[in-house]
C-alpha positions as a Markdown table, in Angstrom:
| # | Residue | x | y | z |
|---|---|---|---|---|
| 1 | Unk | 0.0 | 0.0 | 0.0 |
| 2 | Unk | 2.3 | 2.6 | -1.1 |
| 3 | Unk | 0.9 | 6.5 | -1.4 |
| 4 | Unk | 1.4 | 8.4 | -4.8 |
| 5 | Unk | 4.0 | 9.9 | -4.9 |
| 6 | Unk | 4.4 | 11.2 | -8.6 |
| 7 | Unk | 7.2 | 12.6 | -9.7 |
| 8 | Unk | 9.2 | 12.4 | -6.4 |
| 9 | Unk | 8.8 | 8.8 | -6.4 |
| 10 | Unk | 12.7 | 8.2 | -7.1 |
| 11 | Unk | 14.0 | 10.2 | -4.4 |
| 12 | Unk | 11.7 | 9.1 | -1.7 |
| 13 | Unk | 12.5 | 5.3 | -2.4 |
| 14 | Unk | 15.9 | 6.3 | -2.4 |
| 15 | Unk | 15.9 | 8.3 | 0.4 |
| 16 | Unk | 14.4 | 5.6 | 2.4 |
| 17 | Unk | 16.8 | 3.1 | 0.9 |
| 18 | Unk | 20.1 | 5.0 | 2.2 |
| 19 | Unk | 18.4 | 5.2 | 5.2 |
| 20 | Unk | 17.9 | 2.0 | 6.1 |
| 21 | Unk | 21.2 | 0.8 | 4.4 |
| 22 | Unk | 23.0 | 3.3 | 6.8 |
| 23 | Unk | 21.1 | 2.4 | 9.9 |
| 24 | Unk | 22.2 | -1.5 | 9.1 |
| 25 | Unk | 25.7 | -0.5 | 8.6 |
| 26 | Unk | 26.1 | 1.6 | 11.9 |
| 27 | Unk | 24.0 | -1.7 | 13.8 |
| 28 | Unk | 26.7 | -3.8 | 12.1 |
| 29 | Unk | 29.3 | -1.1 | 13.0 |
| 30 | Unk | 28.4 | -1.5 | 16.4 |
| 31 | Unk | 28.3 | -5.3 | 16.7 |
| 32 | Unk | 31.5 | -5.6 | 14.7 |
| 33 | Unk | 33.3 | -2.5 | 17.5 |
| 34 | Unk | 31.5 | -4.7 | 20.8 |
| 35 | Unk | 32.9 | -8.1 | 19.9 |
| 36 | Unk | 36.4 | -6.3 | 19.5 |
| 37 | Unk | 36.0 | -4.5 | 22.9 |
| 38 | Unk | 35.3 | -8.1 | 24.4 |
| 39 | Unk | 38.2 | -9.5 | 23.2 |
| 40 | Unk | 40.5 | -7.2 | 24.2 |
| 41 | Unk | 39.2 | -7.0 | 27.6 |
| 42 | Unk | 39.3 | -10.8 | 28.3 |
| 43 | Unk | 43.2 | -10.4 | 27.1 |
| 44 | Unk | 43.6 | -7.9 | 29.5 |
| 45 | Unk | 41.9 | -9.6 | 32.1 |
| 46 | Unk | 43.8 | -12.8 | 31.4 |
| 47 | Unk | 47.0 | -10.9 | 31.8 |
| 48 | Unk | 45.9 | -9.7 | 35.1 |
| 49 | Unk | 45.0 | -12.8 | 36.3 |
| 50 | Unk | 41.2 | -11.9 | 37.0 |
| 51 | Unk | 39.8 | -14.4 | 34.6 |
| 52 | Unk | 36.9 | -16.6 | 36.3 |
C-alpha cells in the first residue's frame, strides 16, 4: 500500500533506501566495535589474572 508519490517517487525510495542501508551498517558497525572490545578486555583480564 504505497501512497502516490508522482514525480518524487525516485528520491523518496531512495531516500528511504540509504536510510535504512545506513542504519544497518552503523547496527553492524556496532556489533563488529562490541565483539572487538570483548576480546581485548578478556586479554587484559587474562593478563591480570582476573579471569573466572
Amino acid at each position: 500500500m504505497m501512497p502516490d508519490l508522482g514525480k518524487y517517487a525516485d528520491a523518496v525510495i531512495w531516500s528511504y533506501l540509504s536510510s535504512a542501508l545506513l542504519i544497518a551498517g552503523l547496527v553492524a558497525l556496532s556489533i563488529w566495535q562490541g565483539k572487538r572490545v570483548k576480546r581485548a578486555l578478556r586479554e587484559v583480564e587474562a593478563r591480570v589474572g582476573k579471569t573466572p
